[in-house]
C-alpha distance (Angstrom), angle and dihedral (degrees) to the residues before:
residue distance angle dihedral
X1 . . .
X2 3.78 . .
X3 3.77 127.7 .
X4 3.63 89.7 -104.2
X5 4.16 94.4 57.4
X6 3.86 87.7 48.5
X7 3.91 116.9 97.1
X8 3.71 119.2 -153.6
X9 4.18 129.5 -158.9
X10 3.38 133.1 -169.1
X11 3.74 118.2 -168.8
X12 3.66 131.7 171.5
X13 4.30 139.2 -164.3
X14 3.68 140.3 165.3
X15 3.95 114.6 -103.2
X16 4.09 118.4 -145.9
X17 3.65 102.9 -108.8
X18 3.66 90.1 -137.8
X19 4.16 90.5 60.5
X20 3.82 96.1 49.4
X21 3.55 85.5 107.3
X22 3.98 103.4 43.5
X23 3.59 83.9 45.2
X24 4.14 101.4 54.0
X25 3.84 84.3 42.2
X26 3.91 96.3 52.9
X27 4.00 88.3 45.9
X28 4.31 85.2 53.1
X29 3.32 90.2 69.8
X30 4.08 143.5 61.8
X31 4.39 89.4 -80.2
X32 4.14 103.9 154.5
X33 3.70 104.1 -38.9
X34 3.51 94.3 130.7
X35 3.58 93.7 52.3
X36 3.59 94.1 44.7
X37 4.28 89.1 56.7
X38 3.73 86.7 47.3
X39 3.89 88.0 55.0
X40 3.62 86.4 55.2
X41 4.09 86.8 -113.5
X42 3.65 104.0 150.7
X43 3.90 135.4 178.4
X44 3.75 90.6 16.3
X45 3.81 119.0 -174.4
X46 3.63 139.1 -174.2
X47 3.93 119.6 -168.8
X48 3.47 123.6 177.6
X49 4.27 130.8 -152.9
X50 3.66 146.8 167.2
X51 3.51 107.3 -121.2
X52 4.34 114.9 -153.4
X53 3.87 84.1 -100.9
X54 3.94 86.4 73.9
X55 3.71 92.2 -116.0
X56 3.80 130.4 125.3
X57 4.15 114.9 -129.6
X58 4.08 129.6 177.8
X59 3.56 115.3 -136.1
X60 3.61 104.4 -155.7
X61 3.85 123.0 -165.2
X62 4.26 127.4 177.4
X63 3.60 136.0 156.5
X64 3.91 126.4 -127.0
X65 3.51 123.5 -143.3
X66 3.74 106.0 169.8
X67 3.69 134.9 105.4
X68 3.92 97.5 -126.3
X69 3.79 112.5 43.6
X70 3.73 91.2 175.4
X71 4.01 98.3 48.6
X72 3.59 88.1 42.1
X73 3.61 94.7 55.4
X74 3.79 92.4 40.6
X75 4.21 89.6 48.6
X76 4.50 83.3 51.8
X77 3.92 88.1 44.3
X78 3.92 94.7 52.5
X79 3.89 90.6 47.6
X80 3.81 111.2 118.9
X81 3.67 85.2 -150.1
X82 3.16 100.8 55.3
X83 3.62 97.2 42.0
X84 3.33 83.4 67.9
X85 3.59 102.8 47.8
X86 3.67 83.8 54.2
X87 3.99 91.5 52.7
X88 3.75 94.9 59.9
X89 3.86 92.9 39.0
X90 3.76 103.5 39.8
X91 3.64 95.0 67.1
X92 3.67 95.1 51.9
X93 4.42 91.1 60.8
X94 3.55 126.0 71.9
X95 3.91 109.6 -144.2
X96 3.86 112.5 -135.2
X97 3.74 110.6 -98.0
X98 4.15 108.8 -74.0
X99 4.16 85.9 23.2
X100 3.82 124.1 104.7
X101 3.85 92.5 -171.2
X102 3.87 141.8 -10.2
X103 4.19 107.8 -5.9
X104 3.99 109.3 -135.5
X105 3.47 103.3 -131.8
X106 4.03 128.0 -145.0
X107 3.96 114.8 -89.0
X108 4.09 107.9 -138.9
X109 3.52 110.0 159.7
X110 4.27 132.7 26.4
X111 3.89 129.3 -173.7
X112 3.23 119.7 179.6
């Protein structure tokens, strides 16, 4: 795999202040990993900042390295697991406004 076959997101979302917590502590443990290497989702991070508006956002970054982004995605969609990840975490993120989930955000710059 060569940088140029890798595909890289960027997503972001508010957090509830009040599940910051909950949140870290659910990411501590085992959560979806497995499913997410299966996926073909690699080096996947999840930062976390107060921006000035007094809000808390995840900035969420992960490589792809399959051949079918779309099946891939569909496959990790359909998984009863991680439907229920997504149950207990869903309700604890605020989409941006026009969102109902994770917003991809806009690669500008790559060094590898």
């Amino acid at each position: 795999m060569t940088p140029d076959t890798i595909r890289r997101f960027g997503f972001v979302i508010g957090l509830r202040d009040e599940c910051i917590a909950q949140y870290r502590s659910l990411h501590e443990g085992p959560c979806v990993r497995d499913l997410l290497v299966a996926a073909g989702i690699r080096n996947f991070s999840i930062f976390l900042q107060r921006l000035p508006d007094g809000r808390h956002y995840e900035f969420a970054y992960y490589e792809y390295v399959g051949a079918d982004y779309a099946a891939d995605m569909a496959r990790l969609a359909a998984e009863l697991r991680n439907r229920a990840w997504l149950d207990i975490c869903d309700p604890m993120q605020v989409p941006l406004p026009g969102s109902a989930s994770w917003t991809e955000m806009e690669r500008i710059f790559f060094e590898p």
